[in-house]
Each structure stands twice: as C-alpha cells, then as structure tokens.
TORMIDO-392887 format. One line per 5 residues: number of its first residue (from 1); their letters; for each residue x, y, z of C-alpha. Coordinates in steps of 0.5 Angstrom, whole numbers, m for minus. Layout:
N
NUM	A	X,Y,Z; ...
This chain:
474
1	XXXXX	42,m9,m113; 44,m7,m120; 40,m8,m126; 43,m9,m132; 38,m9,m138
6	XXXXX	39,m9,m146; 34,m3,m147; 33,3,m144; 29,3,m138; 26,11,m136
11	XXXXX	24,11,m128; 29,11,m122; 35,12,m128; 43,12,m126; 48,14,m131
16	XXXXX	48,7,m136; 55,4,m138; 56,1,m144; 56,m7,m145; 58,m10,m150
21	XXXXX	55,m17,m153; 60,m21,m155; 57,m25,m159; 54,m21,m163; 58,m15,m162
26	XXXXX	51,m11,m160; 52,m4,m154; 47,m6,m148; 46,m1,m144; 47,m2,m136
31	XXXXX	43,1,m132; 43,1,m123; 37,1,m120; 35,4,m114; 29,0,m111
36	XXXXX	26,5,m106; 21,2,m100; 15,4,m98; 15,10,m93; 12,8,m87
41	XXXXX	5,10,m84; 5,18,m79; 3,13,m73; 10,8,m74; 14,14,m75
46	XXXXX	11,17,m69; 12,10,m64; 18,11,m59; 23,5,m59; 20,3,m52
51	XXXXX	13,2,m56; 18,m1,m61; 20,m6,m57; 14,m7,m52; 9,m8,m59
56	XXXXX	14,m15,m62; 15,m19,m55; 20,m22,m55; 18,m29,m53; 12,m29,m59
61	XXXXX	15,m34,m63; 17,m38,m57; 10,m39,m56; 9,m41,m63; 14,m46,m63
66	XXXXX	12,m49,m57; 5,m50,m59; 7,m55,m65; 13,m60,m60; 7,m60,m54
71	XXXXX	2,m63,m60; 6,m68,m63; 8,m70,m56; 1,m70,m55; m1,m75,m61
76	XXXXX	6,m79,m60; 4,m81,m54; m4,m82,m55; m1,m88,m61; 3,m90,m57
81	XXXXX	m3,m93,m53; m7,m94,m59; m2,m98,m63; m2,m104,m58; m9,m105,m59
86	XXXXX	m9,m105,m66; m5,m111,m66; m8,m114,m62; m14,m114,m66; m11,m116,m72
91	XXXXX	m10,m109,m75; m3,m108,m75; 0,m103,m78; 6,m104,m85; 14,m106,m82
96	XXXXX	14,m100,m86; 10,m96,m82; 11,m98,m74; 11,m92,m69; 17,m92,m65
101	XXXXX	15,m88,m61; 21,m86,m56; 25,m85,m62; 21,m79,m65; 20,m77,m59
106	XXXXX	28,m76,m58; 28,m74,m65; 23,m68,m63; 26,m66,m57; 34,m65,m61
111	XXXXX	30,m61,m66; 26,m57,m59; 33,m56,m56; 36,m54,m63; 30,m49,m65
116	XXXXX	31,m46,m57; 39,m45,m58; 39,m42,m66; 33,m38,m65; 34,m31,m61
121	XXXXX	30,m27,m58; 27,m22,m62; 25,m15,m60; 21,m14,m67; 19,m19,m72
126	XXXXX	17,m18,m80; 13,m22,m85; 16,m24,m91; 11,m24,m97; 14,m30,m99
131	XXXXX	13,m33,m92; 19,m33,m88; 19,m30,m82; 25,m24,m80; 27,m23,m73
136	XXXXX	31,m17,m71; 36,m20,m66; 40,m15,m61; 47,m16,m65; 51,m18,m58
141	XXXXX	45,m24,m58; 46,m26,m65; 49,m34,m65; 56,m32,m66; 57,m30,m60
146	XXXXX	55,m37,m57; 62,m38,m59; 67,m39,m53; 72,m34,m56; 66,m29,m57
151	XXXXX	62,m29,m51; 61,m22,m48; 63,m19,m53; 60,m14,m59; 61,m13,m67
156	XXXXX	66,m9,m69; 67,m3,m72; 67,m3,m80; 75,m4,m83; 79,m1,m87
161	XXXXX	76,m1,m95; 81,m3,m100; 84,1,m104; 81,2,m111; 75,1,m111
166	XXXXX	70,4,m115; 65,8,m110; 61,9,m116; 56,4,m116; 49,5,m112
171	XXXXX	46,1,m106; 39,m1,m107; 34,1,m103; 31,m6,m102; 34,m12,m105
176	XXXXX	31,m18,m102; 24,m19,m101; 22,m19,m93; 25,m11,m94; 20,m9,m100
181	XXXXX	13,m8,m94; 18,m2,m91; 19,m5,m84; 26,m6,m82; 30,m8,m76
186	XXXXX	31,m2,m71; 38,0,m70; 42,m4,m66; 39,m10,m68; 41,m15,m73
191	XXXXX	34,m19,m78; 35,m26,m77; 31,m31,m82; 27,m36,m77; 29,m42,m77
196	XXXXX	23,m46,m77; 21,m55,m75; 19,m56,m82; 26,m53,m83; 30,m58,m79
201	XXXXX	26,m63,m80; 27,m63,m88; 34,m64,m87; 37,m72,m88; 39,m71,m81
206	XXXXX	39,m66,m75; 46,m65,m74; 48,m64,m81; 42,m58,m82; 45,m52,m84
211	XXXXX	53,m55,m87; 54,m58,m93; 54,m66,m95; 61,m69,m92; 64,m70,m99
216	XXXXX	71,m71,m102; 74,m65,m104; 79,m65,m109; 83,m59,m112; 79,m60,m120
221	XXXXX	73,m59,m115; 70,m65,m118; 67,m71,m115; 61,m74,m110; 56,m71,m115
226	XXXXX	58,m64,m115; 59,m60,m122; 62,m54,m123; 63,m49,m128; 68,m44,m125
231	XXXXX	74,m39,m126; 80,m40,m121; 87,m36,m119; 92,m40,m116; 99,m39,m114
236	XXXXX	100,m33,m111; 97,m30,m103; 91,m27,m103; 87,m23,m99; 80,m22,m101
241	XXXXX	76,m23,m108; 70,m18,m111; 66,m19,m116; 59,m17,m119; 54,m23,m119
246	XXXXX	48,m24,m124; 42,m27,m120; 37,m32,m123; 32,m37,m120; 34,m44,m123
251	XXXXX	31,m50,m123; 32,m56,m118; 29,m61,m119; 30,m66,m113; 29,m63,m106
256	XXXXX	37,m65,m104; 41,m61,m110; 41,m55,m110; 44,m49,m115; 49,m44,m113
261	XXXXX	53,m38,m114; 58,m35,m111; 65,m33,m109; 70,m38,m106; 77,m35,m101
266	XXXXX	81,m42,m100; 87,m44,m97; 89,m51,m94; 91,m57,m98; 84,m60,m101
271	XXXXX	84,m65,m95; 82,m65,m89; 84,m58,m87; 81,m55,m93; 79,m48,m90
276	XXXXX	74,m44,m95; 70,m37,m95; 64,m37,m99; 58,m32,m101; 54,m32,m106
281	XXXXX	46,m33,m108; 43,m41,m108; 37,m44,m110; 36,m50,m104; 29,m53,m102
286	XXXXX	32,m58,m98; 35,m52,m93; 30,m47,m95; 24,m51,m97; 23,m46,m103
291	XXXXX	25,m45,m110; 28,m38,m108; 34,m35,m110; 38,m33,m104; 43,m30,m101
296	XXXXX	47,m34,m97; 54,m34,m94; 59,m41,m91; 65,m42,m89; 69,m49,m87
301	XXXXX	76,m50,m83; 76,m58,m84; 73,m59,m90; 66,m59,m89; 67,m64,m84
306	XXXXX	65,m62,m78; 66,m54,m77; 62,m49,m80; 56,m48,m84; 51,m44,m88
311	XXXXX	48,m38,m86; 48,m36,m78; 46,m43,m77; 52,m43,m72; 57,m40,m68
316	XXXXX	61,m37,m73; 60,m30,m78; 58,m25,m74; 53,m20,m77; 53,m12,m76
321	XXXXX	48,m9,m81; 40,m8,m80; 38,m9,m87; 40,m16,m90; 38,m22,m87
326	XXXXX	43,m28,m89; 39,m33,m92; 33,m29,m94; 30,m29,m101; 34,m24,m107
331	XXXXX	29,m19,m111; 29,m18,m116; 33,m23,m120; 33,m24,m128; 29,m27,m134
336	XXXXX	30,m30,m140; 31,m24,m145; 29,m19,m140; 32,m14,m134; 38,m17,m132
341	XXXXX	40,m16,m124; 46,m17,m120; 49,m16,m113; 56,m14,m111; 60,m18,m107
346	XXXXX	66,m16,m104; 71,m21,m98; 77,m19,m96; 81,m20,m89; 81,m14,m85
351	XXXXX	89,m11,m84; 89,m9,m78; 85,m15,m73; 85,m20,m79; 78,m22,m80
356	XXXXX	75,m24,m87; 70,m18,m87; 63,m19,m92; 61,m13,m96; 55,m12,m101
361	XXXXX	52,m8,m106; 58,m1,m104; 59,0,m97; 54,m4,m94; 58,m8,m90
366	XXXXX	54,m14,m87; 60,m18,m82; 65,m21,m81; 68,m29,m80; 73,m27,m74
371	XXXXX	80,m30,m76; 79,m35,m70; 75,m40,m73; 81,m41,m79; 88,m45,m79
376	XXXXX	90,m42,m87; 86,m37,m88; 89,m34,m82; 94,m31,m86; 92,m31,m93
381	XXXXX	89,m35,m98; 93,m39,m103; 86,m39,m108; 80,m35,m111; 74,m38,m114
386	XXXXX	68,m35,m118; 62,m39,m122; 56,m44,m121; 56,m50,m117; 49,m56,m117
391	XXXXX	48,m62,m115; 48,m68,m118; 44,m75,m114; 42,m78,m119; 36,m80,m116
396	XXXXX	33,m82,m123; 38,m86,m125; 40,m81,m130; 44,m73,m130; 39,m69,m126
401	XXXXX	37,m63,m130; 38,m58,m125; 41,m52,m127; 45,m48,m127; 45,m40,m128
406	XXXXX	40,m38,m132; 40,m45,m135; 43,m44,m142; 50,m44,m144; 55,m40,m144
411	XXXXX	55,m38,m152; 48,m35,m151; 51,m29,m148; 47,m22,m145; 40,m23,m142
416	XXXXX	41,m30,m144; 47,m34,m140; 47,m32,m133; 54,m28,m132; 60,m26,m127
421	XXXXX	63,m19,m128; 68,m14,m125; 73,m20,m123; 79,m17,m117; 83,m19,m112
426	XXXXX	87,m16,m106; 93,m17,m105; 97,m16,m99; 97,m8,m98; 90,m9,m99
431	XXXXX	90,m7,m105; 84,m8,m111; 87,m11,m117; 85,m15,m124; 86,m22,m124
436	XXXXX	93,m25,m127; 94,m33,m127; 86,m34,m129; 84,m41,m131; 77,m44,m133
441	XXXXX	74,m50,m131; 68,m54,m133; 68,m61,m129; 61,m63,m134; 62,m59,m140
446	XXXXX	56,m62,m144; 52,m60,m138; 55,m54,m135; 60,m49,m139; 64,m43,m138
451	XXXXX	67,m37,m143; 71,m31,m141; 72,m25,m144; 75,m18,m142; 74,m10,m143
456	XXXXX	73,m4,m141; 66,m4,m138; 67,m10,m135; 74,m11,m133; 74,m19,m133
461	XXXXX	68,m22,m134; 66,m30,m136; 59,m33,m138; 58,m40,m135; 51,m44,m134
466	XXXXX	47,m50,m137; 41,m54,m137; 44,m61,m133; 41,m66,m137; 41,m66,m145
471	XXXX	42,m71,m151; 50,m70,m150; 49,m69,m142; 46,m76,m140
C-alpha cells in the first residue's frame, strides 16, 4: 500500500517523488507508507506451533455454522404445524407471505452443503474489526484444489519476474484491515475470508453467488447496465499488465450494483468464449454485505456464463501467501482533499509453466490461475484493460447515482479524481514495457469520464470516475 499525498507527511517517510497536477501545473509530493502492525504480546510469541494450531480447532466455526441451519430447520418445521392452523381459524396469512416449507428447507440445505464445501478447516481464526472473520487454511486444502486437475497437489513455487520492474517501491506492512490487530496466518497456510449464510443468502440465487450477472459482453464493453470508464490496448500479444491503483470507498446506492477498479487480461471473441483475468478493488454489498473497499480477483473462460468466479469462492486461483485474504477490506483508502493511497498490481503469465500469476505491492506474489482453466488466454492475450466499472439497475427508474472512483470527474484531478497510474504491459520475453496503441473509452460520459496524461513520474497515467446521476446524467 502506497500513500500519495499533496503535503509533507513527517512519520514512516520514504524517499517522495515528485507528482505533477496537471490541472493546475502544481508539484505534490509522493510519499510510500510503510504501515507497521502491532508487535505481538511475550506470551503469543512464546506459543509453539503445536499450541498454535491446538488453540484455534479446526471445527470452531463448523459448529458455528451449524447452529444457525438446525435452528431455522427448527422454526421451518414448528410453522409448518402451525400454519394449518391459523387458516382454519380464519387467520390466514398474506399470498405474499405463504410459508412453503419444504422449499426453504431445500434452499437451506444447498446453502448448508455450499457453506460445508467453500469453508475449509482452519487451523487459526482472526477477528476482523470491520466483522469478517479470516480462517488461515492449510495451502494444499484451499478450494482450488477441489478441482479435478489439482487434487493431491501444492502451490507452486514463485515465477520468474518480469524484466524491468521497478524494486524500489515498498511493501506495506499492513494494508488491509483483518492484519491491522498483528495476528497473522501461520507459515503455510493461506487467510480465507469466511463466507457466511447471511453472505449466501444475500445473493439473487445460490448458484449465482460468488460470479458476476450473466451479461451480453460487447467489444466497447457497454451494455446490460454496465458503464465503463476505461483505457484499453489491443492488436498486439500480451503477456501481463501492471499498474498502480488509487483506492477509494464510493457510493453504491442499491445492494446489487457495485463500484470497481481494476485491471483487465482479455483473450477470446467477446462471445461466449470470452476468457478474462481481473483484479482490482470493489465496493459490493450484494457480495460483501459492506460498503468496504476490497481486494478482490475474478476470472471467466465462457463469459460469465458458468465458469469462474470472485475470490476463492470456487475451484480456480490458487492462493500462495499468508498475509492477503482475497476479498478482505483495503486499508487505508483515500479522501477528498486528503491523503492519497494506492495499491500496486501486476498479472502477468508465468514463462515456463504458463500460469497467470498474481503480485501485489512489490514482490508479494498472492497465487496463481493455473493455465487449465483457459481456451485463449492459454497462450497470450489479445487485450489489456484498466479503469472503473458500476452497475447501473435502475431500481428507481432513473441513472443510479452509484459512483465511480472517487466520485468526481476526471478534470478535478490529484487528491480530488481517483487515478491509474504507472500503466505497462509484458510482452513476450516477459519484458515490462510502456503502452503504445492506447485507446480511452467512456461508454456514459455525463456519468463517468476519463483523461489520460503521461510524464516522467507517472509513466502513463489517466484520471477517470464521476458521481452517476446528475442534471446531464439522467
């Protein structure tokens, strides 16, 4: 996590850049943060990992879980008794309130045996402040490897990096906000935000939790209510993307939108074989039931039709850090007229075995997509996106007023619009290189805009966002 900030900040100070606003022609500066967690207590760092693993049984939140269904069955059973009766008294409930009984039923054992199937055993368990719980997972048992191709096996070992990158930039202590108490997952293990009934049941059906809305995917990437501001690259091979990533807490204003950033890897034909690798942060309270900032990961090989999903909420990204939990909330994030943070992020596709590999901040490699689970992007992608992306329903008959960014427009620049910066790809000799060929696209303009700009502090960089609905955005 890197701040950026337009004044002098005096405690955990790295050496600051200059960054130019290109509105106004005024310097900032840039500063990087290094967040330090709180040192742990004599007692916890005299535990043994036997006493470790024996304090946080695995089947804690097992037990937890199962309390809330056997409940419910309980109260689903006693109505089911007890609505006969209230009709035959004259009392008869609503149509719109009839019990069914043996559906709810069925519904809670799918959410039952789902819960069961995507919650692995933990050998720890940390308290978020923010009131997600992290389970730290033994790697080999992480959802991913429920997958057929990957049963019985481990993570890898950490790819070769691409050439050129930039070392200098610090990796923050902490940067999301389940790390900020000190705990942490053992070595060998992997922090699992726990996915719980209320999150399930949030969702507009069970077997569409955790993907994204079945949409027609067009090559200008409007349609079905989702807007875009955006700056792509096309016509050439490419073999990763990296850029750095402003971090804000927009406003989503009804509980199935949600607001993004991130990055884009796209290969296929924009029809049903559409294969996408994404990463970036998201506000969702449908997914999250929060209006958090999160880091989040997806991918699809059949546009978003059946295959893929957020997170680790399937067989697919295989995690290999201990200190990022996918789908945990990002801290700190940005304010209007104040500090400035961003995150690093870098995909690209691994040389020798083929798989797209997953690096935040520098160095901190968080997994892998195996290269199985693609058709195009097997062997290289014909696409590279950066930029935000919301929702738009409509629910009120009008534009949502969902933001996007930081919710201003482009044109208020630094500390004000929220911000891509540092824009490369890889090519093929896993080279990181500048974009060429850019293109900028803004699918509502009125609504969501975007400006680029380039210089020698910021490489390519682009302004983009917007508040949704207003007097031009109706």
């Amino acid at each position: 996590m890197k701040e950026i900030d337009s004044v002098s900040w005096t405690k955990h100070r790295n050496k600051p850049c200059c960054v130019i606003h290109h509105t106004t022609g005024q310097q900032h500066q840039c500063i990087q943060t290094q967040i330090v967690a709180p040192k742990k207590t004599t007692a916890q760092q005299q535990r043994s990992p036997n006493e470790l693993v024996a304090s946080h049984s695995p089947t804690s939140h097992k037990t937890h879980s199962s309390i809330i269904p056997m409940l419910l069955v309980a109260f689903l059973l006693v109505v089911s008794l007890v609505s006969p009766a209230l009709s035959d008294s004259g009392h008869s409930l609503p149509a719109n309130q009839t019990f069914h009984p043996a559906s709810q039923l069925n519904k809670l054992k799918r959410v039952t045996d789902y819960l069961t199937k995507i919650n692995k055993p933990a050998v720890k368990t940390i308290q978020s402040p923010d009131g997600d719980v992290i389970d730290c997972v033994l790697s080999h048992l992480q959802p991913a490897f429920d997958h057929p191709e990957l049963k019985g096996q481990k993570p890898l070992d950490p790819p070769e990096r691409p050439k050129g990158l930039n070392t200098t930039d610090t990796v923050a202590k902490s940067f999301q906000l389940w790390a900020e108490s000190g705990e942490s997952c053992p070595e060998g293990t992997v922090p699992i935000r726990r996915t719980t009934e209320k999150d399930v049941l949030r969702a507009i059906s069970i077997d569409r939790y955790g993907r994204k809305p079945v949409r027609h995917v067009r090559r200008d990437s409007s349609g079905s209510g989702h807007e875009h501001a955006v700056l792509f690259v096309n016509g050439d091979q490419y073999y990763g993307a990296k850029a750095g990533i402003n971090v804000w807490a927009p406003q989503v204003t009804d509980q199935y939108e949600f607001s993004l950033s991130q990055i884009w890897v796209i290969s296929g034909s924009f029809g049903h074989d559409l294969n996408t690798i994404e990463a970036g942060w998201q506000v969702s309270p449908d997914l999250y039931g929060d209006n958090n900032p999160r880091f989040f990961t997806y991918w699809t090989t059949d546009a978003y039709q059946a295959t893929g999903c957020y997170n680790l909420l399937c067989s697919g990204f295989v995690q290999t850090n201990n200190r990022v939990a996918i789908g945990a909330a990002i801290s700190p994030k940005s304010y209007y007229k104040g500090r400035q943070f961003d995150i690093g992020l870098m995909v690209w596709k691994d040389p020798k075995h083929g798989h797209w590999w997953l690096e935040f901040g520098s160095g901190l490699l968080v997994g892998y997509w195996p290269a199985f689970l693609f058709s195009h992007l097997r062997t290289h992608a014909s696409m590279v996106q950066f930029g935000g992306e919301i929702v738009n329903s409509r629910s009120s008959g009008y534009h949502t007023a969902t933001q996007m960014g930081s919710g201003h427009f482009a044109e208020e620049g630094f500390g004000k619009a929220s911000y891509f910066r540092n824009l490369q790809v890889v090519d093929w000799d896993n080279n990181l290189l500048p974009l060429t060929n850019l293109h900028l696209l803004a699918d509502h303009p009125n609504c969501y805009d975007i400006k680029q700009g380039r210089n020698n502090v910021w490489g390519t960089y682009f302004y983009y966002g917007g508040p949704g609905r207003n007097v031009k955005c109706p």
